[in-house]
Each structure stands twice: as structure tokens, then as C-alpha cells.
C-alpha positions in Angstrom: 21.9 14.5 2.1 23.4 11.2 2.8 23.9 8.6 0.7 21.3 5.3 0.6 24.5 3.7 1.4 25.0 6.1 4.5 21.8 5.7 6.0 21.5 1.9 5.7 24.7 1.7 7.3 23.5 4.6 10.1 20.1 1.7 10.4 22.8 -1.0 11.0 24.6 0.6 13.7 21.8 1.4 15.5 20.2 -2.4 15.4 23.7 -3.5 16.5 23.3 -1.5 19.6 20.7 -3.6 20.0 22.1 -7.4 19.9 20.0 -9.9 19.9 17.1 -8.7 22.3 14.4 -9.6 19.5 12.2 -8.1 22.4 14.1 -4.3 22.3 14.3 -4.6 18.5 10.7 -5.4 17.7 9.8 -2.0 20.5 12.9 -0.3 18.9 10.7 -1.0 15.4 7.3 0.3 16.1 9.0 3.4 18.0 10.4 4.7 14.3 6.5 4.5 13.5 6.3 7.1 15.7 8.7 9.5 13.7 6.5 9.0 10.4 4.5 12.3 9.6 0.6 12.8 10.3 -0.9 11.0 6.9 -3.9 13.1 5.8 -7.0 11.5 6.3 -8.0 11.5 3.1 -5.5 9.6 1.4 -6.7 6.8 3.5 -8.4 5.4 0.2 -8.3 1.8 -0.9 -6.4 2.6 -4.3 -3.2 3.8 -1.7 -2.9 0.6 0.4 -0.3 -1.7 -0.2 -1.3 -5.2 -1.5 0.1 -8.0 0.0 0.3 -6.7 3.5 -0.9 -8.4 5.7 -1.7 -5.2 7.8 -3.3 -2.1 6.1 -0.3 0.3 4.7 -1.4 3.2 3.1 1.6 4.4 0.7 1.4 7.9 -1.5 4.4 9.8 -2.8 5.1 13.3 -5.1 7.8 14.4 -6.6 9.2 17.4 -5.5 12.8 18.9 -7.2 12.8 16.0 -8.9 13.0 13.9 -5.9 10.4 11.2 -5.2 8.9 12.0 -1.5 7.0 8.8 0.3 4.1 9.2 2.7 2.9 6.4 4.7 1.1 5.1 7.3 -0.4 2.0 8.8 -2.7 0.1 11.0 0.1 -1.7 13.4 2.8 0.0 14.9 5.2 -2.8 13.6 4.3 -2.2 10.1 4.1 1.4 10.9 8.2 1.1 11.7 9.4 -1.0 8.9 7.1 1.5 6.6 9.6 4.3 8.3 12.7 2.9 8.0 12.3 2.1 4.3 10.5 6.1 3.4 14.2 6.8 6.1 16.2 5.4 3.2 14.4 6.5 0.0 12.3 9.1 0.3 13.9 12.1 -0.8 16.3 10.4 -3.9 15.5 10.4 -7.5 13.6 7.7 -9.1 17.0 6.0 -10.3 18.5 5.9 -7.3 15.9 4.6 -5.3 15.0 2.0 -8.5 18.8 0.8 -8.4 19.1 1.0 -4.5 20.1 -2.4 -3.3 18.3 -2.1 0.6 20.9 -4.7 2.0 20.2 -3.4 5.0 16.9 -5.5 5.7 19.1 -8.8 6.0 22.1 -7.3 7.5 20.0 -6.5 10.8 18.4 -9.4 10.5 14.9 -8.0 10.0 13.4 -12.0 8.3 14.3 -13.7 11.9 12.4 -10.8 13.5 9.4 -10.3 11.7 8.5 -13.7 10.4 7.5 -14.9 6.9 4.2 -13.0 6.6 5.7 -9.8 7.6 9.0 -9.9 5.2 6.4 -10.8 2.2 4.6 -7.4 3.6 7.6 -6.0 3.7 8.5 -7.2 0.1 5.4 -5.6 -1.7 6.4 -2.3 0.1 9.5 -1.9 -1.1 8.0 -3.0 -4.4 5.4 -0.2 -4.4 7.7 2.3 -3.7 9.9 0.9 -6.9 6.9 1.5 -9.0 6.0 4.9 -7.8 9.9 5.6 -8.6 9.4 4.0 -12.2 5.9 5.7 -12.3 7.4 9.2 -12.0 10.8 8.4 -14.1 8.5 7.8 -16.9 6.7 10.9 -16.3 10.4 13.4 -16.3 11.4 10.9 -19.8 8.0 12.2 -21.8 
């Protein structure tokens, strides 16, 4: 498996491709969401959504060999991508990696001049939730 560091830079190139067309990058967004796995229907339950989002963004995750697996979804397809792009980079890592990855890629694309100050706070208590899910099950393999 590649490295956080590998994949964030993989994200990069393929936003570069993009240039500046805010237009093909916010489409080039909500088509990740697209990639995401069906979320079970179930799990659509108040105590899995995100607060802080402005959108609904249901979050769950369950550690499998030791690896800390993300499952999300949302309401908007926008949301939907930046959900994707973040479960692209972490899901799958142990709950130190993924509680010491620095996600440097969100600036270097220049994701706060696309999605606007509501979104990046959104996008904020996402990457948050996952940190705590990480530190949730890290405390679970310490007992």
C-alpha cells in the first residue's frame, strides 16, 4: 500500500492537471463521491453524522488487521468528494499513522479557495472525526 505521503502527492498531480478551472475541479470533486462505497442504510443514524458540517456526513469506521477502515457518505455530492478524498488517504493505516498524518495536501491544491469558509470548517470537523475514531481504537489495541 502506498504511503499517506504517496497518495497526497498522487491527489496533487491529479488537481494540477486541472489548473485553475475552479469549475472542472469543483465537478472533478463530487465525481470522487462517486467512487465511495454504498453506505448501509442503517448506519444513517444521528450519532454517525459529523458535527459541524454544514451538509449531513455520515462517518463510521472498524478496525480490521489492525488498520482503521472509514465508511462515509453524504447528502451533497461536494461533500460527498472531499469525504472521499480524505477515507482515499487514511482509510486503511493504523491509528498512528493516520493520528500523526499531516494532510498537507488540502492546501497544496488549494481546496480553502474552492470550497469557501463553511465548507473547509466542514471539512475541518471531518478530518477531526476521523482523528478521534483513530485515537478511539488506539486506545482500544493499548488495554
Amino acid at each position: 500500500m502506498s504511503s499517506i505521503q504517496d497518495v497526497q502527492e498522487e491527489i496533487i498531480g491529479e488537481f494540477e492537471i486541472l489548473g485553475d478551472d475552479k469549475e472542472s475541479t469543483i465537478y472533478y470533486i463530487m465525481e470522487l463521491g462517486n467512487n465511495l462505497p454504498e453506505f448501509p442504510e442503517e448506519e444513517r443514524v444521528d450519532a454517525n453524522i459529523i458535527k459541524g458540517c454544514q451538509s449531513k456526513v455520515w462517518l463510521t469506521a472498524r478496525l480490521e488487521d489492525e488498520k482503521v477502515v472509514f465508511f462515509a457518505d453524504s447528502n451533497t455530492d461536494i461533500t460527498k468528494g472531499l469525504i472521499s478524498l480524505l477515507i482515499r488517504v487514511l482509510s486503511g493505516r493504523n491509528s498512528q499513522e493516520i493520528l500523526n498524518a499531516e494532510l498537507e495536501f488540502i492546501d497544496k491544491i488549494g481546496m480553502g479557495n474552492i470550497i469557501g469558509s463553511q465548507r473547509s470548517n466542514g471539512l475541518a470537523a471531518m478530518i477531526k472525526q476521523m482523528k478521534l475514531y483513530a485515537l478511539a481504537f488506539q486506545a482500544k489495541q493499548n488495554v
